[in-house]
MOPAC internal coordinates of N, CA, C and O (Angstrom, degrees):
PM7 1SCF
backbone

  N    0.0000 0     0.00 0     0.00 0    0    0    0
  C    1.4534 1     0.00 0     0.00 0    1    0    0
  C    1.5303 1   109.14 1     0.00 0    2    1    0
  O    1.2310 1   124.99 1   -55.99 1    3    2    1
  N    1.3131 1   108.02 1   124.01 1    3    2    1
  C    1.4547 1   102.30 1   175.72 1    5    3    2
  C    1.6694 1   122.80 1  -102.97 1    6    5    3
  O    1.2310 1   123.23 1   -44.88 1    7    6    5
  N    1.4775 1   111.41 1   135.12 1    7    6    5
  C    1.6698 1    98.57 1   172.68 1    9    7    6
  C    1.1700 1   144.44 1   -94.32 1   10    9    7
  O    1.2310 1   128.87 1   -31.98 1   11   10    9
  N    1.3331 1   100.51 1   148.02 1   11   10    9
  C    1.4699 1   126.74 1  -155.22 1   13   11   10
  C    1.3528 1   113.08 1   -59.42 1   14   13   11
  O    1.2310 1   114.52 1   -69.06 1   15   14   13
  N    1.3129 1   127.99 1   110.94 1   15   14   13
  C    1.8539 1   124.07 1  -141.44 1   17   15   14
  C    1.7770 1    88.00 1   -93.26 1   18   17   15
  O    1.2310 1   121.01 1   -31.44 1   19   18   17
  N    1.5099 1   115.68 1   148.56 1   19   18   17
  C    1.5151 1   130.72 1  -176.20 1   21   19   18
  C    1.8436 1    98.39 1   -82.61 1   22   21   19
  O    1.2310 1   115.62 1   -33.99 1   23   22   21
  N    1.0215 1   125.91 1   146.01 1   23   22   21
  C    1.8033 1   104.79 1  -161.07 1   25   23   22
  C    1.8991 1    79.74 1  -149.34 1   26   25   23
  O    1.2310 1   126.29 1   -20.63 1   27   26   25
  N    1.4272 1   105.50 1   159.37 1   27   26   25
  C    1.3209 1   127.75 1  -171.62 1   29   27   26
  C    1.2037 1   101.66 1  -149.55 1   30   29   27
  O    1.2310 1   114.47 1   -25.43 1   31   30   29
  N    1.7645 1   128.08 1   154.57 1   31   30   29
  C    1.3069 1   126.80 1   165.56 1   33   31   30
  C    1.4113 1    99.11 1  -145.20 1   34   33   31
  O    1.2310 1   120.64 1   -67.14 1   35   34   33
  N    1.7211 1   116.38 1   112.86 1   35   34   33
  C    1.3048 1   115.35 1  -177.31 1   37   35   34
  C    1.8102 1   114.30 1  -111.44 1   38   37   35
  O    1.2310 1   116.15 1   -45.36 1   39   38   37
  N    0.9584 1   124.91 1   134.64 1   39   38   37
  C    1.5581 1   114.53 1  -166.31 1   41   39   38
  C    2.3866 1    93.65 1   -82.68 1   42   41   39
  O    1.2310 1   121.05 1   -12.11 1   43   42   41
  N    1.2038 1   115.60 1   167.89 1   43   42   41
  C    1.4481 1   116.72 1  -157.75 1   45   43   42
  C    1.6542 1    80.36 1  -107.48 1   46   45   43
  O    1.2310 1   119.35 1   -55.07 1   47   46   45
  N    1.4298 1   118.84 1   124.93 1   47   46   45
  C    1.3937 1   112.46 1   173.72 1   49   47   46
  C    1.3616 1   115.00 1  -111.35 1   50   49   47
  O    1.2310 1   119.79 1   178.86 1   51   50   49
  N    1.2006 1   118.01 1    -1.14 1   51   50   49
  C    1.6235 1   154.20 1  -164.06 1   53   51   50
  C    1.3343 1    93.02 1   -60.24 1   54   53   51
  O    1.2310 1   115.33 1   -54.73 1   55   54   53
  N    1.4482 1   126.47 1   125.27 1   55   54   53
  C    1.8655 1   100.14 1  -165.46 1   57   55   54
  C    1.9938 1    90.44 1   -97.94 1   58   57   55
  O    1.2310 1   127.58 1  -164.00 1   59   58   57
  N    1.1072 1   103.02 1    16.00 1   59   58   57
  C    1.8927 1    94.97 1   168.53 1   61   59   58
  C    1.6751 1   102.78 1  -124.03 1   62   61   59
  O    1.2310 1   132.03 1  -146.69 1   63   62   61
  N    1.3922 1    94.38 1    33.31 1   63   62   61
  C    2.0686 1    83.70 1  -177.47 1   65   63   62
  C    1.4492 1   120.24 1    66.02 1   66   65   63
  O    1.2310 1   131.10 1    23.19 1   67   66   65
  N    1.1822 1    96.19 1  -156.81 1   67   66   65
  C    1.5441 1   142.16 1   177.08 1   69   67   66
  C    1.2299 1   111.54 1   -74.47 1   70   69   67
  O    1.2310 1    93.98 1  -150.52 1   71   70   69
  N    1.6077 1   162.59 1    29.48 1   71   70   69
  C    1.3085 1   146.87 1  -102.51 1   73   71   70
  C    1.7087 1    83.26 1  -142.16 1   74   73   71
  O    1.2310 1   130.03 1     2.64 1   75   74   73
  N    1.6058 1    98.27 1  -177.36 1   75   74   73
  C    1.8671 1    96.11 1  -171.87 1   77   75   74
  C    1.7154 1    96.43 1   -65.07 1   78   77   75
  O    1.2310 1   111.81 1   126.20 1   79   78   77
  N    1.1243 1   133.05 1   -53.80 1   79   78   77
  C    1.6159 1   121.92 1  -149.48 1   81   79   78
  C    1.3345 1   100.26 1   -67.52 1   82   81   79
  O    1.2310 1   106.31 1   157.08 1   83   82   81
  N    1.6129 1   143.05 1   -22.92 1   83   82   81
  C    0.8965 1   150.72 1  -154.21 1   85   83   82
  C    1.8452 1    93.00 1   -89.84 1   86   85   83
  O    1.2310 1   135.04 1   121.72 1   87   86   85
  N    1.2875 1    88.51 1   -58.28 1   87   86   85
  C    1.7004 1    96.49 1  -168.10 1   89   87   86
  C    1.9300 1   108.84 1   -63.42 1   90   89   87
  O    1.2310 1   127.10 1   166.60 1   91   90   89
  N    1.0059 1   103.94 1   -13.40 1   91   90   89
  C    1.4401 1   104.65 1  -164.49 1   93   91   90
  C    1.7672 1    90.97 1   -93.79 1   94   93   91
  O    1.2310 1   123.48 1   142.32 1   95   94   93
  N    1.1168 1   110.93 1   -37.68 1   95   94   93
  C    1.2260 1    99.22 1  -170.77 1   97   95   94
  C    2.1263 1   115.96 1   -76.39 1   98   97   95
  O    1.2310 1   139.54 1   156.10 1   99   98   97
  N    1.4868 1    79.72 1   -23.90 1   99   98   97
  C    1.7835 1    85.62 1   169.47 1  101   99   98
  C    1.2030 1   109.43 1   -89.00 1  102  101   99
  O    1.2310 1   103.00 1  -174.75 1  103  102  101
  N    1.2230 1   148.81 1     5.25 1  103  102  101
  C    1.5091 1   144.72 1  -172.66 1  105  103  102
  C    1.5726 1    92.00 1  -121.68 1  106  105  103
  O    1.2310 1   108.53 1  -174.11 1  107  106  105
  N    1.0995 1   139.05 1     5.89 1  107  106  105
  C    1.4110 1   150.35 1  -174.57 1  109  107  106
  C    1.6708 1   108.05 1  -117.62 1  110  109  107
  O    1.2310 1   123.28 1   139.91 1  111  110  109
  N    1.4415 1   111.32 1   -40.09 1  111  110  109
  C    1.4257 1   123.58 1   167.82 1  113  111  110
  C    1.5117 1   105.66 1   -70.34 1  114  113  111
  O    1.2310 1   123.95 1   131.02 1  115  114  113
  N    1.1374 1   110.02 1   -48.98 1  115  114  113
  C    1.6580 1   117.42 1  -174.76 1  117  115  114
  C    1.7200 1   130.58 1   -50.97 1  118  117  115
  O    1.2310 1   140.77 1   140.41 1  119  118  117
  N    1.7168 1    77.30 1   -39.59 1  119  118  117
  C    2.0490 1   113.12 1  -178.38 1  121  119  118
  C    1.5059 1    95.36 1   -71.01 1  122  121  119
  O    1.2310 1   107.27 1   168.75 1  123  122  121
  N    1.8029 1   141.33 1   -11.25 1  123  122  121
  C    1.3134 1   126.44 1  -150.79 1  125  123  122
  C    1.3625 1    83.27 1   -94.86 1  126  125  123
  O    1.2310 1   112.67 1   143.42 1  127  126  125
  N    1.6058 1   131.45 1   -36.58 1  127  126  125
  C    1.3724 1   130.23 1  -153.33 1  129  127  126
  C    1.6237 1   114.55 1   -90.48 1  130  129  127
  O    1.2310 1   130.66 1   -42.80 1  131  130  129
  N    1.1069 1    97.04 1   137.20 1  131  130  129
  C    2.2258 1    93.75 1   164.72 1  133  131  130
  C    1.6580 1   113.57 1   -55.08 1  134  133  131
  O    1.2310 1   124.34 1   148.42 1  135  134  133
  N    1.1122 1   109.27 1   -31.58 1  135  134  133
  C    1.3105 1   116.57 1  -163.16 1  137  135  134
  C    1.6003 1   104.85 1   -68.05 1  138  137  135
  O    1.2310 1   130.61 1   -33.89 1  139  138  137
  N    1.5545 1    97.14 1   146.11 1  139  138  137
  C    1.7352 1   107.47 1  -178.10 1  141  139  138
  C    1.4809 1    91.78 1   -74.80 1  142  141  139
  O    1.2310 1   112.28 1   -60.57 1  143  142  141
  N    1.5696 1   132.17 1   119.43 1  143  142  141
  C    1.2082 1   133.31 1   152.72 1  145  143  142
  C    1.5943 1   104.49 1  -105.45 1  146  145  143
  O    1.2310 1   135.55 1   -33.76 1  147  146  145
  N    1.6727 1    87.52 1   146.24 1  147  146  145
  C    1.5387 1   113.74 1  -176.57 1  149  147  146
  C    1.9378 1   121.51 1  -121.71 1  150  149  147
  O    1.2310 1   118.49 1   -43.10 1  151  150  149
  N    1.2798 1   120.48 1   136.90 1  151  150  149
  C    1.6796 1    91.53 1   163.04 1  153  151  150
  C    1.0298 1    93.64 1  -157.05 1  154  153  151
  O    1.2310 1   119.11 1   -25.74 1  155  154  153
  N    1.9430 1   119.29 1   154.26 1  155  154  153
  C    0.8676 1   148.87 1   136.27 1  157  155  154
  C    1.6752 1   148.64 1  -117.96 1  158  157  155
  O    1.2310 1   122.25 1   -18.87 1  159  158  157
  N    1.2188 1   113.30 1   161.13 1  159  158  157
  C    1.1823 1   108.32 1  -176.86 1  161  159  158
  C    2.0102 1   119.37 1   -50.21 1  162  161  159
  O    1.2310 1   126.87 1   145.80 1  163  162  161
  N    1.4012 1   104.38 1   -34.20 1  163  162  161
  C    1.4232 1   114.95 1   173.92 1  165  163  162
  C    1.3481 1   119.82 1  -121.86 1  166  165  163
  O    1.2310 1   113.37 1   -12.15 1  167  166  165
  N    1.3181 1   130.14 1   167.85 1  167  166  165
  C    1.3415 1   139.32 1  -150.92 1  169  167  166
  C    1.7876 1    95.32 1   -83.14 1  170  169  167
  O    1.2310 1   126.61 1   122.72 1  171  170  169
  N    1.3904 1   104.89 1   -57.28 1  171  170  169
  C    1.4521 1   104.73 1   164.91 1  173  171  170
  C    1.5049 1   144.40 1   -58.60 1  174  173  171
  O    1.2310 1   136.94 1   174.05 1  175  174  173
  N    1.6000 1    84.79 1    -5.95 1  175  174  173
  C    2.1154 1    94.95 1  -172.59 1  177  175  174
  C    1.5910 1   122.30 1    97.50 1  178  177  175
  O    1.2310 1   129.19 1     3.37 1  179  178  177
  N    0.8572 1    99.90 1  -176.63 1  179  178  177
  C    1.6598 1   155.61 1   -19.24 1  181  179  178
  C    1.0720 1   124.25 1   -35.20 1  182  181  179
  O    1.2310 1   121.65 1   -77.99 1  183  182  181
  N    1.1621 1   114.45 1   102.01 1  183  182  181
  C    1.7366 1   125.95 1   168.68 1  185  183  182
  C    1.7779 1   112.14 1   -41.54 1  186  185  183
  O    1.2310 1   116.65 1   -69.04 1  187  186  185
  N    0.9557 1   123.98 1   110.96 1  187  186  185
  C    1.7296 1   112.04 1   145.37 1  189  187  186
  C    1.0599 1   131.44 1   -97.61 1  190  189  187
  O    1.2310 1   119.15 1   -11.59 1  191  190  189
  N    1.6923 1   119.22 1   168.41 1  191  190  189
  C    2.0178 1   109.91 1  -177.47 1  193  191  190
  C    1.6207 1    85.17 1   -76.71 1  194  193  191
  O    1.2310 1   129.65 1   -43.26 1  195  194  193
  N    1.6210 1    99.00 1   136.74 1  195  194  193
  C    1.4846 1    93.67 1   159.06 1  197  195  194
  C    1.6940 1   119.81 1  -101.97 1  198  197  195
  O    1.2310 1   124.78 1  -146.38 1  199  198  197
  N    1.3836 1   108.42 1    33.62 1  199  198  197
  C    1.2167 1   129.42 1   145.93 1  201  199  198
  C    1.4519 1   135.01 1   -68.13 1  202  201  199
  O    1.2310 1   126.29 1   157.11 1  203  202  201
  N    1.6513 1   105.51 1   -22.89 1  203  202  201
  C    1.4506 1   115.87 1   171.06 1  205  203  202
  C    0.9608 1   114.57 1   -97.26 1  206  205  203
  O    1.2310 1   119.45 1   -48.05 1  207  206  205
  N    1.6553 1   118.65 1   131.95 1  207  206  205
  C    1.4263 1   108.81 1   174.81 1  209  207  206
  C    1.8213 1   107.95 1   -96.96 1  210  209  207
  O    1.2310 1   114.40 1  -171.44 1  211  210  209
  N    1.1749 1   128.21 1     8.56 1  211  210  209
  C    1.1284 1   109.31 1   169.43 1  213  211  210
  C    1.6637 1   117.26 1  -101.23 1  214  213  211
  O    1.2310 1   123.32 1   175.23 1  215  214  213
  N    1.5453 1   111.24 1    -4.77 1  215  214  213
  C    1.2832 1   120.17 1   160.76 1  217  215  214
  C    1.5845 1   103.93 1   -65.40 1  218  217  215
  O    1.2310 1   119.69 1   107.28 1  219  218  217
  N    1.7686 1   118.20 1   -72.72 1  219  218  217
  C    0.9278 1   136.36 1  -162.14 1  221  219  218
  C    1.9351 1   108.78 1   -36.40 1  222  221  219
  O    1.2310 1   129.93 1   128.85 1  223  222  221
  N    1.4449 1    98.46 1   -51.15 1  223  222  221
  C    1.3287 1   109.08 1   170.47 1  225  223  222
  C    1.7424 1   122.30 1   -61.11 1  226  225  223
  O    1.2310 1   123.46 1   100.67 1  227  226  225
  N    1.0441 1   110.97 1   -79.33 1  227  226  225
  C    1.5412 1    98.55 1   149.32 1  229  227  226
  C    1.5791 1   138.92 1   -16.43 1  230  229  227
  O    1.2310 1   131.30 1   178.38 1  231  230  229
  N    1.5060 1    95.80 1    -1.62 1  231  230  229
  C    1.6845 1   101.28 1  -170.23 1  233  231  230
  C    1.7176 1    85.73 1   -90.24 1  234  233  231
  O    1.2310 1   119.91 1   152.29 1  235  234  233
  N    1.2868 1   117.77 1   -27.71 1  235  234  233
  C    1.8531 1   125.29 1  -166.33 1  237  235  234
  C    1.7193 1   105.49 1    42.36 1  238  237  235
  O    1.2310 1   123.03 1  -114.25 1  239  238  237
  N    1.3478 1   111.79 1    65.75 1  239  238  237
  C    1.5954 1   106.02 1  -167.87 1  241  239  238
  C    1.6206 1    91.15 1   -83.19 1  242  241  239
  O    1.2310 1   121.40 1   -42.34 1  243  242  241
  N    1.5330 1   114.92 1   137.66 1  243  242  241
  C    1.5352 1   108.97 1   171.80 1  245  243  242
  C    1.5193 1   113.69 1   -79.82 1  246  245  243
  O    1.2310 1   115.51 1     2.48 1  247  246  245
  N    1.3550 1   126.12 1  -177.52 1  247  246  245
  C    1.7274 1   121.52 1   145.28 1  249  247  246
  C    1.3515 1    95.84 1   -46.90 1  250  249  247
  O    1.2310 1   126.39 1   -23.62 1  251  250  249
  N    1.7634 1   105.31 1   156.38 1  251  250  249
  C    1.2931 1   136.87 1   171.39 1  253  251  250
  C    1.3897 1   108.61 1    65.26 1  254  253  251
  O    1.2310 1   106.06 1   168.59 1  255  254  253
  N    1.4369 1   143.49 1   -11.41 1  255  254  253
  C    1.3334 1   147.56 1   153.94 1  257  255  254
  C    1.7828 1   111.82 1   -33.27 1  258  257  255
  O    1.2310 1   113.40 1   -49.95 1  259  258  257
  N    1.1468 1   130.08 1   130.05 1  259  258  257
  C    1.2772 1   136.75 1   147.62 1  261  259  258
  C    1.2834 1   120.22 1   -73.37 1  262  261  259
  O    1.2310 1   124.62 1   -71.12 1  263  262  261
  N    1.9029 1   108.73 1   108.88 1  263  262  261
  C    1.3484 1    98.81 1   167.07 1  265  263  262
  C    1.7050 1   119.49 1   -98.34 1  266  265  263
  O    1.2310 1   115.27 1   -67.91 1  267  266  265
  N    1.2365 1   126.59 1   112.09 1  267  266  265
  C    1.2407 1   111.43 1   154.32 1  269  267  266
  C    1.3963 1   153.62 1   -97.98 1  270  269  267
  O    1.2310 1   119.47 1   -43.17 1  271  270  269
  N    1.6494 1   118.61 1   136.83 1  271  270  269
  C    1.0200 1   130.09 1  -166.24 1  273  271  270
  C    1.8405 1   111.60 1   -92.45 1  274  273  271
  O    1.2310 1   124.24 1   -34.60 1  275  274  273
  N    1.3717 1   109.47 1   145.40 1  275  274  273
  C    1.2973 1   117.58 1   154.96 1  277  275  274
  C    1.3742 1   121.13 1  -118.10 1  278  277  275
  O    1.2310 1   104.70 1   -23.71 1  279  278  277
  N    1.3056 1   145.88 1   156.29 1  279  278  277
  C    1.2224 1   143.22 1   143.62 1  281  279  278
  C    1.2339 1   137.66 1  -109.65 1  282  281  279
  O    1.2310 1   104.83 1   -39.73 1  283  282  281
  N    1.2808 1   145.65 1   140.27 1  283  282  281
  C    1.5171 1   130.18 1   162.83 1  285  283  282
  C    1.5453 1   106.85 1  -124.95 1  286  285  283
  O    1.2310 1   119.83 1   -32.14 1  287  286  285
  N    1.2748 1   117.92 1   147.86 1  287  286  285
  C    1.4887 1   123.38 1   177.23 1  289  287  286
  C    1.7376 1    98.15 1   146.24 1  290  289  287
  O    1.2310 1   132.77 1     1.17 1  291  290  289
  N    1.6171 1    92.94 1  -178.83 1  291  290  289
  C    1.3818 1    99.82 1   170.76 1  293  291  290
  C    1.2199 1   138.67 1   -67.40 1  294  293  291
  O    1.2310 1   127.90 1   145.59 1  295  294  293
  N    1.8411 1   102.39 1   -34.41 1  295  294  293
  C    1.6346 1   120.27 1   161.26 1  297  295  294
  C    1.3842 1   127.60 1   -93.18 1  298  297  295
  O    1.2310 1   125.41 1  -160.81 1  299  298  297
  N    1.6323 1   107.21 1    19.19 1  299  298  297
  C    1.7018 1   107.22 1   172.99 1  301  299  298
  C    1.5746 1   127.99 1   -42.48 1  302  301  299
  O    1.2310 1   127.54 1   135.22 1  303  302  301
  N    1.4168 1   103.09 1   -44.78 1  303  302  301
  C    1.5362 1    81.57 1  -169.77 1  305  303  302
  C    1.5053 1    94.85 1   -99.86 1  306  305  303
  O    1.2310 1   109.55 1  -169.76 1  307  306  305
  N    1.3261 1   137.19 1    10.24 1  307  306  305
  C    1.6702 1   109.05 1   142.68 1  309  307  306
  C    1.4104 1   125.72 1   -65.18 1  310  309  307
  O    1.2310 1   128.00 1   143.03 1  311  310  309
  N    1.5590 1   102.19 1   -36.97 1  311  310  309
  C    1.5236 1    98.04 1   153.56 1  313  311  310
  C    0.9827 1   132.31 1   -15.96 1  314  313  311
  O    1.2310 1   119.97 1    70.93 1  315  314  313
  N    1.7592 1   117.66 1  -109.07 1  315  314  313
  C    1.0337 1   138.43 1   146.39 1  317  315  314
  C    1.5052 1   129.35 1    -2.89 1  318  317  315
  O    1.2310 1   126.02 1   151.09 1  319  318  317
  N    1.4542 1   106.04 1   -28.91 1  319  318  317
  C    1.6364 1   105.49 1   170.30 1  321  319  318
  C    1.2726 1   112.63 1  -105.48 1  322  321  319
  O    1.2310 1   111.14 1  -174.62 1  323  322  321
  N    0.9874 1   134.29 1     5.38 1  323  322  321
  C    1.6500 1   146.59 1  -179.65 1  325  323  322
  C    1.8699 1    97.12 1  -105.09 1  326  325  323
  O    1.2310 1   125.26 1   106.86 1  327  326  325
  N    1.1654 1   107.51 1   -73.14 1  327  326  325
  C    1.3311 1   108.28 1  -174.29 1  329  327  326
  C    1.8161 1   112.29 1   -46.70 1  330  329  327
  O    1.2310 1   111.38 1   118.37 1  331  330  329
  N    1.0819 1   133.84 1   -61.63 1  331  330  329
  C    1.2551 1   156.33 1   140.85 1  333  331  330
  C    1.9304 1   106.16 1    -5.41 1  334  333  331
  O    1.2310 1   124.26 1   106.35 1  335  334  333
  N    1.4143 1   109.43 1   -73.65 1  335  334  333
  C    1.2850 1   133.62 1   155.32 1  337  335  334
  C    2.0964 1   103.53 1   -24.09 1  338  337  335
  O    1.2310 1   138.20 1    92.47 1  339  338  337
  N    0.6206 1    82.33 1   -87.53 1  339  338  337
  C    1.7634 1   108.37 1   172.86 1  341  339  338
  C    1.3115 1   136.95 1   -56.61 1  342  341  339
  O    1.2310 1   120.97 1   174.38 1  343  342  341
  N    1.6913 1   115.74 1    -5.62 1  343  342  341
  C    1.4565 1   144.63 1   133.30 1  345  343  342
  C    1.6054 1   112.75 1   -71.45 1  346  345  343
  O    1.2310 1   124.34 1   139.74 1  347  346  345
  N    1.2793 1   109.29 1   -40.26 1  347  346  345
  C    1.4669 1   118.62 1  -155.94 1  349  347  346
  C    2.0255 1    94.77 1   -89.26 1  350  349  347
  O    1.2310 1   114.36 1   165.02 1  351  350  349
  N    1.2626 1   128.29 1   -14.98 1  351  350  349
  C    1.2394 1   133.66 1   170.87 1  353  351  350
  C    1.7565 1   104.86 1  -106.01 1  354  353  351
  O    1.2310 1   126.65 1  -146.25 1  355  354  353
  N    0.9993 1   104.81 1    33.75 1  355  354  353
  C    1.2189 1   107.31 1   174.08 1  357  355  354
  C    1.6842 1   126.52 1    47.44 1  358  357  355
  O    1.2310 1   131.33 1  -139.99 1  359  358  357
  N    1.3320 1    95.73 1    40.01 1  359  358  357
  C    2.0110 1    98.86 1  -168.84 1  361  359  358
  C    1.2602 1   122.96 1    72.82 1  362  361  359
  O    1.2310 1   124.25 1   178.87 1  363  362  361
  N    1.7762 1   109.44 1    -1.13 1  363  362  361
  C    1.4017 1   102.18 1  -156.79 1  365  363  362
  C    1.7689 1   136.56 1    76.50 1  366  365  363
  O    1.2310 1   135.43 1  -163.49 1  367  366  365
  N    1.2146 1    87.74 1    16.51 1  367  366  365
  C    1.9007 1   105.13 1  -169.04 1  369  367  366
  C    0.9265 1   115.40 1   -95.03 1  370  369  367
  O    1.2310 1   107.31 1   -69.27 1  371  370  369
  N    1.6816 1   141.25 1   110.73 1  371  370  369
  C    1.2183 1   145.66 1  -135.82 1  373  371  370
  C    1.3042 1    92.09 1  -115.09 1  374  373  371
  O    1.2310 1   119.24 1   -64.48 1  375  374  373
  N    1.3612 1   119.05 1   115.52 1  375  374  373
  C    1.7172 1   110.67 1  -147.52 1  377  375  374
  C    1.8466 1    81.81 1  -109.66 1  378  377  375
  O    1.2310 1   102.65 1   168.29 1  379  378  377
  N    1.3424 1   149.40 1   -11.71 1  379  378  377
  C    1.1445 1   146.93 1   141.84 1  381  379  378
  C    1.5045 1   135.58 1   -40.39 1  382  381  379
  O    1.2310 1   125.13 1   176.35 1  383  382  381
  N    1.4748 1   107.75 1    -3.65 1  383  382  381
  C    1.5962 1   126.14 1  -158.23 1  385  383  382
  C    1.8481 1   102.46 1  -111.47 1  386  385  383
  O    1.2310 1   129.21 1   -97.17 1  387  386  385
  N    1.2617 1    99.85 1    82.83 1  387  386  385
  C    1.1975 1    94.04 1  -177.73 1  389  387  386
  C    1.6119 1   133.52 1   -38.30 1  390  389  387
  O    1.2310 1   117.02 1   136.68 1  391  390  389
  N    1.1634 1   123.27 1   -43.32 1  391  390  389
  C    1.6091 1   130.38 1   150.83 1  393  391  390
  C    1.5167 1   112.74 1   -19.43 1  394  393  391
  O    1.2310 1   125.75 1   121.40 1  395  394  393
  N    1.7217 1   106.56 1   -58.60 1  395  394  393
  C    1.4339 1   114.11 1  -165.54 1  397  395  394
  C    1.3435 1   101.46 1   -72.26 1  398  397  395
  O    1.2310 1   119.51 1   146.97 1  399  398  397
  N    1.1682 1   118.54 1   -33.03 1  399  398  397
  C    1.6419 1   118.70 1  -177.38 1  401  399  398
  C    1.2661 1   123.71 1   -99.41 1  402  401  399
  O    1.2310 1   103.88 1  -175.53 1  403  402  401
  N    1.2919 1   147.30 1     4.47 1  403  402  401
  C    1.3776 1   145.34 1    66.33 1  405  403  402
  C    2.1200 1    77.56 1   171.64 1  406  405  403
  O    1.2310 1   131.65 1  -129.63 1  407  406  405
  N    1.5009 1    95.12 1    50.37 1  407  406  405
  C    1.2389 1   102.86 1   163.58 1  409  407  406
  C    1.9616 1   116.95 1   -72.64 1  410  409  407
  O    1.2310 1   118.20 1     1.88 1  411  410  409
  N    1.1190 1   121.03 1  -178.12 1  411  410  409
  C    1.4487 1   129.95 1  -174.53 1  413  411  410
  C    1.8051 1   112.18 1  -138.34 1  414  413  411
  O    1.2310 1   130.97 1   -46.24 1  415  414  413
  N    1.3400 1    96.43 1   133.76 1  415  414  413
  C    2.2903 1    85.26 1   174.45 1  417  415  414
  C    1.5474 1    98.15 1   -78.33 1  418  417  415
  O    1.2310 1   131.03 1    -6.97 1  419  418  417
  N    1.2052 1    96.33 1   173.03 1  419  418  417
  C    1.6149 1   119.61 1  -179.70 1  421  419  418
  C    1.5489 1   118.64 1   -82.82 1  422  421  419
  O    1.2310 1   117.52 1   -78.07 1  423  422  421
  N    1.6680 1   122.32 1   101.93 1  423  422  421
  C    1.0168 1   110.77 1  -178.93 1  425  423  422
  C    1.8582 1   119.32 1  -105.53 1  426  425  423
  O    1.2310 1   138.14 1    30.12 1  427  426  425
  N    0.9739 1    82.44 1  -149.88 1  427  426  425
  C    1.4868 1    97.75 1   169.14 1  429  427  426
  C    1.2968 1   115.92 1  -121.22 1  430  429  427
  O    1.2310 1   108.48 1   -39.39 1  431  430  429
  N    1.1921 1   139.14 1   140.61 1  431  430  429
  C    1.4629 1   126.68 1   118.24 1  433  431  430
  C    1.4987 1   138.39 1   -65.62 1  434  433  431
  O    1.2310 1   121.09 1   -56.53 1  435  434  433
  N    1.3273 1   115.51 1   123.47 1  435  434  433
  C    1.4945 1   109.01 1   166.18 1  437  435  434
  C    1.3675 1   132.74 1   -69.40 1  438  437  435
  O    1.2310 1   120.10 1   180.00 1  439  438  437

């Protein structure tokens, strides 16, 4: 008998995507759980572990992309609600932070 995986579909509102800091921090969320987590761009796949971040990255999901997740295990749907959770706050990306947004301070020239 096989089990029936807990599944999520969150659209990427992140206005820089899927990018490394984004992906590292969901393949880091992903690594906390027992549960086999999976995602892809479509409901049918290609599935990847979203345990890897050099898969995960390689996914290059833009804004407005649907990522979906599946899980199976004992902690799937905390999974799934954390990861999900954590697309839906935008990765956590403080899009006001000039650093993060690859703003510059005000200098001078001499």
């Amino acid at each position: 008998m096989t089990e029936t995986p807990i599944k999520a579909a969150i659209e990427i509102t992140n206005p820089t995507g899927l990018h490394a800091r984004p992906a590292v921090k969901m393949t880091k969320l992903a690594k906390r759980f027992s549960a086999q987590v999976l995602v892809a761009f479509d409901d049918k796949g290609p599935w990847i572990d979203a345990k890897s971040v050099v898969k995960v990255m390689a996914m290059k999901a833009p804004k407005g992309a649907t990522l979906h997740f599946a899980a199976t295990g004992t902690d799937a749907a905390l999974a799934i609600a954390e990861l999900a959770d954590l697309v839906r706050r935008d990765f956590d990306e403080n899009h006001d932070d000039p650093v993060a947004t690859g703003g510059v301070g005000q200098g001078h020239a001499g």
